[in-house]
C-alpha positions in Angstrom: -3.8 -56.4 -55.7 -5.0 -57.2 -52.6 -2.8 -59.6 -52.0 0.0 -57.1 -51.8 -1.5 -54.6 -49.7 -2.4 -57.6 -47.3 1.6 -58.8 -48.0 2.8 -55.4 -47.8 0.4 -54.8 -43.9 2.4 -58.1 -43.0 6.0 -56.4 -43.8 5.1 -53.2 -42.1 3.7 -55.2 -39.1 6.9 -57.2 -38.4 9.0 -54.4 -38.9 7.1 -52.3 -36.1 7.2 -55.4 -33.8 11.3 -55.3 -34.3 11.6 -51.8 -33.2 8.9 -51.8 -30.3 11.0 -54.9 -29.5 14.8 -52.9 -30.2 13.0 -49.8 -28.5 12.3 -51.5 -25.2 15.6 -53.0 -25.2 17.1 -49.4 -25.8 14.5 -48.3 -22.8 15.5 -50.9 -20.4 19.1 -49.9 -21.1 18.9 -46.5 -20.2 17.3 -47.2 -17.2 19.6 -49.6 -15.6 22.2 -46.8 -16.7 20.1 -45.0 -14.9 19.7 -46.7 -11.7 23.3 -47.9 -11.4 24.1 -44.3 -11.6 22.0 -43.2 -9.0 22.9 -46.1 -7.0 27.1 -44.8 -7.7 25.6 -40.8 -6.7 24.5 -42.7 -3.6 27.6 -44.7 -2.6 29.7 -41.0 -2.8 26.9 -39.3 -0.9 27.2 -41.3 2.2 26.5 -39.6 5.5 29.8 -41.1 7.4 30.4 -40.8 11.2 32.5 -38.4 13.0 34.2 -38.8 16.3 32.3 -36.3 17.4 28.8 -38.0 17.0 30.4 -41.1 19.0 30.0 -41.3 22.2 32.8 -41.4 24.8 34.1 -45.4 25.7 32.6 -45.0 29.3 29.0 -43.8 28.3 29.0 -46.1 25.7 25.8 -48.2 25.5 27.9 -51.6 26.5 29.1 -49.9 29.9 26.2 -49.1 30.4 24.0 -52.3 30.0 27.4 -53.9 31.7 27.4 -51.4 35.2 23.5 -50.7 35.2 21.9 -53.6 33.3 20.7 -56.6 35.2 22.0 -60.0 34.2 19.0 -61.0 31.9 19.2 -57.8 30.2 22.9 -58.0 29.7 21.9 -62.2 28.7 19.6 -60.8 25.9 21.7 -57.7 24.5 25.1 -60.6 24.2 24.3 -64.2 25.3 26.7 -64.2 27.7 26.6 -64.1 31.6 28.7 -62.1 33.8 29.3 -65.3 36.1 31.0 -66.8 32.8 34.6 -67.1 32.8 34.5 -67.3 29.3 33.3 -63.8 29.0 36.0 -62.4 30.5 38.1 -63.7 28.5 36.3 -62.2 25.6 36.5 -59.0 27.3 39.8 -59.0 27.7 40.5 -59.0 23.6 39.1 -55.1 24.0 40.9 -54.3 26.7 
């Protein structure tokens, strides 16, 4: 008889392991369900800019650095120099 109950302890054991095992499957499910849906609430919930939070082109930080930054500053900021002809020919794509 003991055999059984020790046959019947293995049986209930393995089938306890399968379903902790299937239940933290279920559980890591739901919570990537979860996050991705968060993640989706995020993406819709975006704070996007307006044209009135921008500032006008001529107070724009670039003019700025460009008519009142010095030419290491304005070196730093785009690794160009304003003695480089090739910069002005880059500026002239936004103009």
């Amino acid at each position: 008889m003991a055999a059984e109950d020790v046959e019947a302890m293995l049986v209930m054991t393995s089938a306890f392991v399968e379903q902790e095992e299937a239940l933290h499957e279920v559980r890591r499910e739901v919570y990537d369900k979860l996050v991705e849906e968060a993640w989706r609430i995020a993406m819709r919930t975006r704070h996007y800019l307006t044209t009135q939070c921008l500032d006008t082109p001529s107070d724009s930080a670039w003019i700025m650095l460009y008519t009142h930054g010095s030419d290491i500053n304005f070196l730093n900021a785009t690794s160009l120099t304003r003695c480089d002809p090739s910069y002005y020919l880059k500026l002239l794509r936004y103009i």
